[in-house]
C-alpha positions as CSV (number, residue, x, y, z in Angstrom):
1,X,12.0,7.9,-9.5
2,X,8.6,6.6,-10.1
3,X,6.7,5.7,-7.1
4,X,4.5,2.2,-6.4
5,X,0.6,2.7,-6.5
6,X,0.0,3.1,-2.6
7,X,-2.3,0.1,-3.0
8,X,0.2,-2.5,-3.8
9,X,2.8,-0.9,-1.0
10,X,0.2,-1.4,1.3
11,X,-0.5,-4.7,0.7
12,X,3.4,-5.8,0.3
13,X,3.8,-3.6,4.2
14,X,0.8,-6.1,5.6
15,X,2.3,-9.3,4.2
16,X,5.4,-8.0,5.9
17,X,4.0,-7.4,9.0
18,X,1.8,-10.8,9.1
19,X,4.8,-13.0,8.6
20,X,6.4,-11.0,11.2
21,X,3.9,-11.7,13.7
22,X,4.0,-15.5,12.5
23,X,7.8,-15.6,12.8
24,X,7.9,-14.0,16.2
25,X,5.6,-16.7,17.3
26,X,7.5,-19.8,15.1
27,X,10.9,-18.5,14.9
28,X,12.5,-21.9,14.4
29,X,10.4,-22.0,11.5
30,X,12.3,-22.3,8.2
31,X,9.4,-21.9,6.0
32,X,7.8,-18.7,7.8
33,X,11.3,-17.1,8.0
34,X,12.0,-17.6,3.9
35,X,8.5,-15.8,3.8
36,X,9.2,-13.2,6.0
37,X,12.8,-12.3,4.4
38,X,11.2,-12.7,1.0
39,X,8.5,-10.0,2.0
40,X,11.0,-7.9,3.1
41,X,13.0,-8.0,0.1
42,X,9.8,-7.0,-2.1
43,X,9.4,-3.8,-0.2
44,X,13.7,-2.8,-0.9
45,X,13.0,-3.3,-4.2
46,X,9.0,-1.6,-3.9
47,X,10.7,1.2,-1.5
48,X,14.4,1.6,-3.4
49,X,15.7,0.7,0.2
50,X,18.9,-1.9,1.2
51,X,17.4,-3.4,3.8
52,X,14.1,-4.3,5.3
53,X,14.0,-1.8,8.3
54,X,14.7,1.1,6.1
55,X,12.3,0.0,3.2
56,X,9.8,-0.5,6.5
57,X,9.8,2.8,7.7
58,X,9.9,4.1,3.9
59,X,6.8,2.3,3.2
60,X,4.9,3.7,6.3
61,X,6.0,7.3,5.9
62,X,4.9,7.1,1.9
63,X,1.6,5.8,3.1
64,X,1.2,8.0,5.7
65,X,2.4,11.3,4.3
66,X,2.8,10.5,0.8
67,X,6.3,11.8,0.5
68,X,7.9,12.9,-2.4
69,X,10.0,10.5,-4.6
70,X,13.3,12.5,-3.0
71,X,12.2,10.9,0.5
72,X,12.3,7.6,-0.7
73,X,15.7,7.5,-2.1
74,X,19.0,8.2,-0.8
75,X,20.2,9.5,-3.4
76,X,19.2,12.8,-4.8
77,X,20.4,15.4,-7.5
78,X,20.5,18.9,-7.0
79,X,21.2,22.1,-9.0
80,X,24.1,24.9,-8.5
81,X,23.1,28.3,-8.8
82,X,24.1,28.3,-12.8
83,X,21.4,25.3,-12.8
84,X,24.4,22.4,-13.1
85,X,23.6,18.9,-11.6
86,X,25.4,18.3,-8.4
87,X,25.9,14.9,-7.7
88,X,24.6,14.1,-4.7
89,X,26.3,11.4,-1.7
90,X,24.1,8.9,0.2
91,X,23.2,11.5,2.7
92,X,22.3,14.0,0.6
93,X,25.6,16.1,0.9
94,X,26.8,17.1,-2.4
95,X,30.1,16.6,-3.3
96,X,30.4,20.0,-5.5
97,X,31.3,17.8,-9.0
98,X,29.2,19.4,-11.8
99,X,27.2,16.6,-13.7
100,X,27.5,16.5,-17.9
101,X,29.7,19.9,-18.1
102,X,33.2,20.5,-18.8
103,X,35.5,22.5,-16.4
């Protein structure tokens, strides 16, 4: 997975959190909230998350730590000891299905 320069998740995470703030004051707001949901939808798709909360924390932990791409996504590929891909669930358990070989 390629990762998003650090600069422009930085910048997408501080949008976030200032519409946040201004929906927490406003939130009757129509305008602020299609701001804030739209923000939050930038970083899924920036973050390869399904919703905001997770892309959220995604984002800070990638700035923070700069984690590795496997960290990012749910969904992961690993090797079996003869070096065939596993295919790998949403939490990272594999289900033991070799990848592109023949039984």
């Amino acid at each position: 997975m390629l990762l998003p320069a650090k600069a422009e998740v930085a910048r997408h995470l501080e949008q976030y959190r200032a519409w946040e703030r201004l929906l927490l004051v406003a939130p009757a707001d129509h305008v602020v909230r299609g701001h804030f949901e739209n923000s939050g939808y930038t970083l899924c798709v920036l973050m390869g998350k399904r919703c905001a909360r997770e892309a959220v924390d995604a984002a800070e932990h990638y700035l923070r730590d700069g984690a590795p791409a496997a960290a990012l996504s749910s969904m992961t590929v690993a090797r079996d000891a003869r070096g065939s891909q596993l295919s790998q669930g949403p939490q990272g358990r594999g289900t033991g299905r070799a990848v592109g070989r023949r039984p």
